[in-house]
C-alpha positions as a printed Julia matrix, in Angstrom:
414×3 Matrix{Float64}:
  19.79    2.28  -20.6
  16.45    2.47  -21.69
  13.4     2.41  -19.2
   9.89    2.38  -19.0
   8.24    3.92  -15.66
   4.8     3.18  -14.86
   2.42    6.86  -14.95
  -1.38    5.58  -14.99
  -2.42    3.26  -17.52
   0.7     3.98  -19.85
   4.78    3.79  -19.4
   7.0     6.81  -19.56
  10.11    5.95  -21.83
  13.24    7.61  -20.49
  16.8     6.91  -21.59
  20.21    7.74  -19.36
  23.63    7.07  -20.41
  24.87    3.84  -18.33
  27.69    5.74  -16.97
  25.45    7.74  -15.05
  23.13    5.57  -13.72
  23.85    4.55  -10.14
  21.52    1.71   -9.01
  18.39    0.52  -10.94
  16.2    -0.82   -8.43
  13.52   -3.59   -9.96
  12.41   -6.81   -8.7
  14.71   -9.48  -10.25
  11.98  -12.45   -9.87
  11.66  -14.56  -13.34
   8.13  -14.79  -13.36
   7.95  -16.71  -16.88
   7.3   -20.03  -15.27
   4.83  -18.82  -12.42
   1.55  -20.1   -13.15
  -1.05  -17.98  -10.29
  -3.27  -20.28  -10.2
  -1.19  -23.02   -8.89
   0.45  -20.62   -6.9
  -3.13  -19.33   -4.94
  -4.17  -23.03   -5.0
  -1.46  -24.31   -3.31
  -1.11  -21.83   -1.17
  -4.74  -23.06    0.13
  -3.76  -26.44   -0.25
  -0.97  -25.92    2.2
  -2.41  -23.4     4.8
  -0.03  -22.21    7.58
  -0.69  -22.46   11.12
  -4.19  -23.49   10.43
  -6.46  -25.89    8.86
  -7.41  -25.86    5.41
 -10.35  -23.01    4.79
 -13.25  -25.65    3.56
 -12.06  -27.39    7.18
 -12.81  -24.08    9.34
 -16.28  -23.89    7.71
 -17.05  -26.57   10.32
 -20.27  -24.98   12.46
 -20.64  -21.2    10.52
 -23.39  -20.91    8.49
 -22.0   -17.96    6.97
 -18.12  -16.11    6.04
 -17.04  -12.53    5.08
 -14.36  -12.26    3.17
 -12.5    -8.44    3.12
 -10.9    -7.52    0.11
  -8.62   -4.04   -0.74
  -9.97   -1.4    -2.42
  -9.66   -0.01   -5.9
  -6.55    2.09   -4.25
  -4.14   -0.97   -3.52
  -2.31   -3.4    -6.4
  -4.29   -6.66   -4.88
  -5.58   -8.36   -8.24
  -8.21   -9.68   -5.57
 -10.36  -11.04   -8.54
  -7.52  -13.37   -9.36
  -7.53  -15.41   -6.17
 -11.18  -14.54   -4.77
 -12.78  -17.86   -6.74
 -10.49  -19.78   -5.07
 -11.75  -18.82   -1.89
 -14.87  -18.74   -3.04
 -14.37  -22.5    -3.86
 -13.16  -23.19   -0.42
 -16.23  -21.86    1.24
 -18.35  -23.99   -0.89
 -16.36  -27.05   -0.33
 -17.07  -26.35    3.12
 -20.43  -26.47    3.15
 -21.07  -22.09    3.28
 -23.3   -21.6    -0.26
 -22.42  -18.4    -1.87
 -25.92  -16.97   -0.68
 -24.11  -16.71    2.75
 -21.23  -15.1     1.96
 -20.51  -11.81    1.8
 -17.04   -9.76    0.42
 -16.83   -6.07    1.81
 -13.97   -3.54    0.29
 -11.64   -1.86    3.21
 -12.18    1.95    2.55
 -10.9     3.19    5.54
 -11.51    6.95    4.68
 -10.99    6.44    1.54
 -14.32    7.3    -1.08
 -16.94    5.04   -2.06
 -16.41    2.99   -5.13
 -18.42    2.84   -8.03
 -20.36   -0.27   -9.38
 -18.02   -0.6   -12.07
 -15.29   -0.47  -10.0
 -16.62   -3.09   -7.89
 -17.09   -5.41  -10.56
 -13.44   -4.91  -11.57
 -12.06   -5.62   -7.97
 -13.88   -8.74   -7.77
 -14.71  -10.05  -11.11
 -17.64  -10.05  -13.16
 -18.89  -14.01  -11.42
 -18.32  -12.74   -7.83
 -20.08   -9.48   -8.2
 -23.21  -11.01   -9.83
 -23.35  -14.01   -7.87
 -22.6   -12.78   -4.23
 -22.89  -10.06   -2.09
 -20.58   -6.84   -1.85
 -20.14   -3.91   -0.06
 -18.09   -0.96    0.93
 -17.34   -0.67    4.69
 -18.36    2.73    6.41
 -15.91    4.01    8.93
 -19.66    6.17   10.68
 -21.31    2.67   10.66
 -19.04    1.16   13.4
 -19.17   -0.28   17.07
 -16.57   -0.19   19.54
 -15.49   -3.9    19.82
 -12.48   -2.78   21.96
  -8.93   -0.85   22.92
  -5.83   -1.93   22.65
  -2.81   -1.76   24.93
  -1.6     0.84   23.08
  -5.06    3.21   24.19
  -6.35    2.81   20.66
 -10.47    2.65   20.27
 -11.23   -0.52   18.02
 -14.11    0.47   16.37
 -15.04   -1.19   13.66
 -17.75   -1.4    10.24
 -21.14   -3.31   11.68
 -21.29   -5.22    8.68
 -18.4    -7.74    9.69
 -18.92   -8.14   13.08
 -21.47  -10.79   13.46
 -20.34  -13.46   10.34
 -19.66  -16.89   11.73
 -16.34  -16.56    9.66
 -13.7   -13.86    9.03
 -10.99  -14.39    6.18
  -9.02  -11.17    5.06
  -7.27  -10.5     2.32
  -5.11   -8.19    0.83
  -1.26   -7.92   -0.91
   2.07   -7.96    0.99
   4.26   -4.94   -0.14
   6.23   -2.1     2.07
   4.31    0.21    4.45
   5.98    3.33    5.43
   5.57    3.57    9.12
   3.01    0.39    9.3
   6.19   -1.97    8.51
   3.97   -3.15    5.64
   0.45   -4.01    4.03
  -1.52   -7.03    4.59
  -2.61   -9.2     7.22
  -4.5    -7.43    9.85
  -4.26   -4.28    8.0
  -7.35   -5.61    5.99
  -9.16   -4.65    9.62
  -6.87   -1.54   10.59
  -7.7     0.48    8.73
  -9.59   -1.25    6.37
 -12.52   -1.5     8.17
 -12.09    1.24   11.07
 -13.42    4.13   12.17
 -11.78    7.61   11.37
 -11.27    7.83   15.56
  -9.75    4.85   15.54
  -7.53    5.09   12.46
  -6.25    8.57   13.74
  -5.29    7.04   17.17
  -3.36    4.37   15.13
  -1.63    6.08   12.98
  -0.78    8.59   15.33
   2.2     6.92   16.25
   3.81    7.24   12.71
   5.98   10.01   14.67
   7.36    7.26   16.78
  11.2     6.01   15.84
  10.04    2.21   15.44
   7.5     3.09   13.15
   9.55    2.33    9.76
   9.65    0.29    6.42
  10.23   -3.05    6.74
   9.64   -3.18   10.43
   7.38   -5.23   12.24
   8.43   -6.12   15.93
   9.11   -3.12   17.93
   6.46   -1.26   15.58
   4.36    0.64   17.53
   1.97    1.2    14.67
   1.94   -2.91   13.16
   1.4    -4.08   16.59
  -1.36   -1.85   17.25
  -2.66   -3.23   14.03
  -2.17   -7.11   15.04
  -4.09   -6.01   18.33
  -6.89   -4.87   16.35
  -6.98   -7.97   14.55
  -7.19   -9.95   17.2
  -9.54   -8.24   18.93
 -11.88   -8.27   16.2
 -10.81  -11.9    15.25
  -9.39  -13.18   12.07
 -10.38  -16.71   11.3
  -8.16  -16.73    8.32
  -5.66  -14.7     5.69
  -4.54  -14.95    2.18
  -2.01  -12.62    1.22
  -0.78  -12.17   -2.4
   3.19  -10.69   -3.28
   2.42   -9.62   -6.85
   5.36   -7.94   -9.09
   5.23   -4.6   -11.2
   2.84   -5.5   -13.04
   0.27   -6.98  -10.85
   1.13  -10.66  -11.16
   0.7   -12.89   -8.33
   4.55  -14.37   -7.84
   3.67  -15.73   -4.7
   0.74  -16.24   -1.77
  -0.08  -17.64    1.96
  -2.84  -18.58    3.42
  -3.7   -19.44    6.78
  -3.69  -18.43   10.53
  -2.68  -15.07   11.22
   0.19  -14.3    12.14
   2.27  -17.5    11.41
   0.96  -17.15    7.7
   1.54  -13.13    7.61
   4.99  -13.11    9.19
   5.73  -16.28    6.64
   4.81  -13.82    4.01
   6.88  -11.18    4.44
   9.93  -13.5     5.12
   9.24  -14.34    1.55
   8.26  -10.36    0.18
  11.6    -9.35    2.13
  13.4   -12.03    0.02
  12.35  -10.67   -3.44
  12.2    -6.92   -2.36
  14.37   -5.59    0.12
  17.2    -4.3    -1.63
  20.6    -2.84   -0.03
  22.04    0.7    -1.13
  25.61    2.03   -0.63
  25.63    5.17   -1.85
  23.25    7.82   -2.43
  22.59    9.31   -5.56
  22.24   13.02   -6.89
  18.48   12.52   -8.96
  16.13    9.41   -7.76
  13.34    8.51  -10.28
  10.0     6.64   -8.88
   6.71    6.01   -9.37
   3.92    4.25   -7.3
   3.37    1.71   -9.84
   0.82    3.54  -11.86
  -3.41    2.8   -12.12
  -4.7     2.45   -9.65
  -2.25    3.56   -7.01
  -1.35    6.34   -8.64
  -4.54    7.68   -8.53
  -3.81   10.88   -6.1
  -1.12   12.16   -4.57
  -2.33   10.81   -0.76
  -1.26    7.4    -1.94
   1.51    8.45   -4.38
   3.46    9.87   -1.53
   4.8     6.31   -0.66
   6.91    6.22   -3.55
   8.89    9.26   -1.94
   8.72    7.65    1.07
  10.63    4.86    0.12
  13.29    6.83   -1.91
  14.13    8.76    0.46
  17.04    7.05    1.91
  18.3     6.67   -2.05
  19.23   10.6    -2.21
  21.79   12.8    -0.81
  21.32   15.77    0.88
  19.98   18.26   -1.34
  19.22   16.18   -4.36
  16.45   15.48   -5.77
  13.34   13.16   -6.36
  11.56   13.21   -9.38
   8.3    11.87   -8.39
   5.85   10.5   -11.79
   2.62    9.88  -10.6
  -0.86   10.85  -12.54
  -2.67   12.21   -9.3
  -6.11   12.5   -11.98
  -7.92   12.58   -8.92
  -6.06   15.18   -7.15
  -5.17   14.94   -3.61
  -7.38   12.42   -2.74
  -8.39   13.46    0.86
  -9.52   17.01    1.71
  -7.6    16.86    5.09
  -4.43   16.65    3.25
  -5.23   19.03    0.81
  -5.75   21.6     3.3
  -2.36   20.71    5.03
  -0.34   20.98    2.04
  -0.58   24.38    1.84
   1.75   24.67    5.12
   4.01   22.03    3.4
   6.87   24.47    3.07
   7.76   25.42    6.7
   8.52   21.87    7.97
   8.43   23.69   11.44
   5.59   24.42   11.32
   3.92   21.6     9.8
   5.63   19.77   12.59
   4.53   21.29   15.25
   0.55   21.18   14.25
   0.89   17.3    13.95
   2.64   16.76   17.17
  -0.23   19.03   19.01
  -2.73   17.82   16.89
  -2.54   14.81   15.43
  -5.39   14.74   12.51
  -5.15   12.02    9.81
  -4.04   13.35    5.85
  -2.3    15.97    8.28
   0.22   13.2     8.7
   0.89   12.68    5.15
   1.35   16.43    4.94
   4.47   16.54    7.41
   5.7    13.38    6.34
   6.49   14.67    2.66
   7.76   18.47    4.17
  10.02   16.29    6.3
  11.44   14.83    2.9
  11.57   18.31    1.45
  13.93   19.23    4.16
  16.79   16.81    2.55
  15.74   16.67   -1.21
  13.9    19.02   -3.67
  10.77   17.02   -5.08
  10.06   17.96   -8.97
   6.48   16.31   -9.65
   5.47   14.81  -13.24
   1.37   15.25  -12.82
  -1.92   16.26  -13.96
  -1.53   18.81  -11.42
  -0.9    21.89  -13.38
   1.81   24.59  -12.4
   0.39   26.43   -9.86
  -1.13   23.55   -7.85
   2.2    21.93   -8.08
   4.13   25.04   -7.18
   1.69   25.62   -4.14
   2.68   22.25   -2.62
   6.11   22.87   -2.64
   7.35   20.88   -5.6
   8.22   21.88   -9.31
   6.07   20.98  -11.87
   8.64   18.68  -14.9
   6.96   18.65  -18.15
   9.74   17.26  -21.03
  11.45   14.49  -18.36
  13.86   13.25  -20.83
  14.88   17.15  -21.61
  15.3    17.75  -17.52
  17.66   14.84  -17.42
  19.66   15.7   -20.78
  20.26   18.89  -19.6
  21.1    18.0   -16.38
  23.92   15.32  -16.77
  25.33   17.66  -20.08
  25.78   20.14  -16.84
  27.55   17.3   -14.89
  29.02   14.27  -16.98
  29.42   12.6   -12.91
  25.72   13.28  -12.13
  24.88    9.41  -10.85
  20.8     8.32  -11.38
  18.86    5.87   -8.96
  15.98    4.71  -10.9
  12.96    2.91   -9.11
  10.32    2.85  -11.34
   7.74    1.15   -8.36
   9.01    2.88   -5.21
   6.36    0.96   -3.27
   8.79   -2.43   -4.43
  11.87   -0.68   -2.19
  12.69   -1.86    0.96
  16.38   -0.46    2.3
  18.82   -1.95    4.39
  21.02    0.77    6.35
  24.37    0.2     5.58
């Protein structure tokens, strides 16, 4: 079999004999007949658990609409006009509306980039803005002790729609819904208090009740005050396959009933080499948001395999915590300890990929050069196609899982 992996802008070409490939782990969805717009326009059309948007505009004199950032898949300038529209209808002129990016702690985007999230009518016609996690006010805590404090630019609209893409999370269940507010649109203090809990046992893939860290996040929401969602389920390649709209949760949990249905996959055996990506540009970007991929591998590999992880990192690690951790990435003890008496976000990250590198090797197919690589704890892989060649002319039984989007993977436990 032949495939093509996603690394940045291009596709890697790699070819493994069919004998030795295990499971190949894609989304199956025939996407030929989908037309997007029909898809984000009836997904307005038919809101759930709420009113049409242009019916909500009713008394506010003014909406914010919060979008991902250039990090995530959301093709947010596909469906934002749409919106857009809806606001309109409803009587809020696009004078009064304002779209702000979820940065989290993530950098601050370029004008360029801006104009590519949103689309070139959007950014000339209407306001936009990155959120600032020191610009905040404390709106609230939740029952789980964690300070809501969030960017002062959304708090006083009359309306609050957020957006954002349904996919697998690995210890926030998944993306979307309230997520567009935690930690879109948090504080560092409160993000760390969040996300703190990723050491908790319900904190998982695909898990949303009995997730310490989700409902933290629907708290948040709430607290704060979504008026309205949209979330997209787009495939490999960024194409909007499906989309609800409407009250949160009822619309969200609707959602991932029908992400779940496309993406979780079931596994019954593990297999000796697993090959991933994150999906390539953007979210391949660095290696703080390509660590999902392993993330959701890691229940594809036995003991002592290994992951071949193909991700561009060009900006490097993408959060200076996290760089800083890495270097302890080796000693999972000790990387353990540190996070459990001091919880520090891109810490987390840190221990969560030494915790995988206590079951599998990780060989890493970068722009990081050797050293770098070697320093995190991985092996740099140069000539993929020679690794594998070699490899299975070693052992004619070797047996391949290829995922070339790890984020796509959801597992069931067999």
């Amino acid at each position: 079999m032949d495939f093509n992996i996603p690394y940045a802008k291009e596709k890697i070409r790699l070819s493994i004999p069919d004998k030795n490939i295990l499971y190949f782990l894609k989304d199956e969805i025939n996407i030929l007949c989908k037309d997007e717009s029909k898809i984000i326009k009836d997904a307005l059309k038919n809101p759930i658990g709420s009113g049409k948007l242009s019916e909500l505009c009713k008394g506010s004199k003014n909406a914010c609409i919060l979008v991902s950032d250039i990090t995530r898949p959301c093709p947010t300038y596909k469906f934002l006009p749409a919106i857009v529209e809806e606001l309109n209808r409803g009587g809020i002129a696009n004078k009064d509306i304002k779209i702000v990016f979820g940065l989290g702690i993530h950098r601050h985007h370029t004008e360029d980039e801006k104009k590519k999230l949103v689309g070139n009518f959007i950014y000339e016609n209407i306001e936009t803005a990155d959120s600032d996690c020191n610009d905040v006010k404390l709106v609230g805590h939740t029952s789980f002790g964690t300070p809501v404090e969030v960017y002062c630019g959304v708090l006083n609209c009359d309306l609050l729609i957020a957006t954002g893409n349904i996919e697998y999370h690995y210890f926030a269940g998944y993306s979307g819904g309230a997520k567009a507010v935690m930690p879109g649109m948090c504080s560092r203090n409160s993000i760390q208090a969040n996300h703190s809990m990723m050491l908790d046992d319900g904190a998982a893939i695909g898990k949303f009740y009995n997730n310490p860290v989700r409902q933290d996040i629907e708290e948040a929401g709430r607290l704060v005050g979504i008026d309205f969602i949209f979330n997209a389920i787009v495939d490999d390649d960024k194409n909007i396959i499906d989309a609800v709209a409407g009250e949160n949760n009822a619309a969200y949990l609707e959602g991932i009933k029908k992400y779940d249905k496309i993406y979780k996959k079931e596994v019954e055996f593990p297999a000796d080499i697993v090959i991933t990506s994150q999906g390539g540009y953007p979210k391949d970007l660095n290696l703080y948001q390509s660590h999902k991929a392993l993330e959701n591998v890691k229940e594809l590999i036995k003991k002592d395999g290994t992951i071949i992880l193909i991700a561009s990192c060009a900006e490097g690690f993408g959060e200076d915590v996290f760089c800083r951790w890495m270097a302890d990435v080796k000693d999972f003890n000790i990387i353990s300890q540190k996070i459990k008496k001091n919880f520090v976000l891109g810490g987390h990250k840190a221990a969560a990929i030494s915790k995988i590198m206590t079951k599998a090797s990780v060989l890493l197919y970068s722009d990081f050069n050797e050293d770098e690589t070697s320093r995190m704890g991985f092996k740099k892989i140069n000539d993929l196609q020679n690794y594998l060649d070699k490899r299975i002319s070693e052992n004619n039984d070797l047996k391949i899982t290829v995922v070339p989007t790890g984020r796509y993977v959801g597992l069931k436990k067999q």
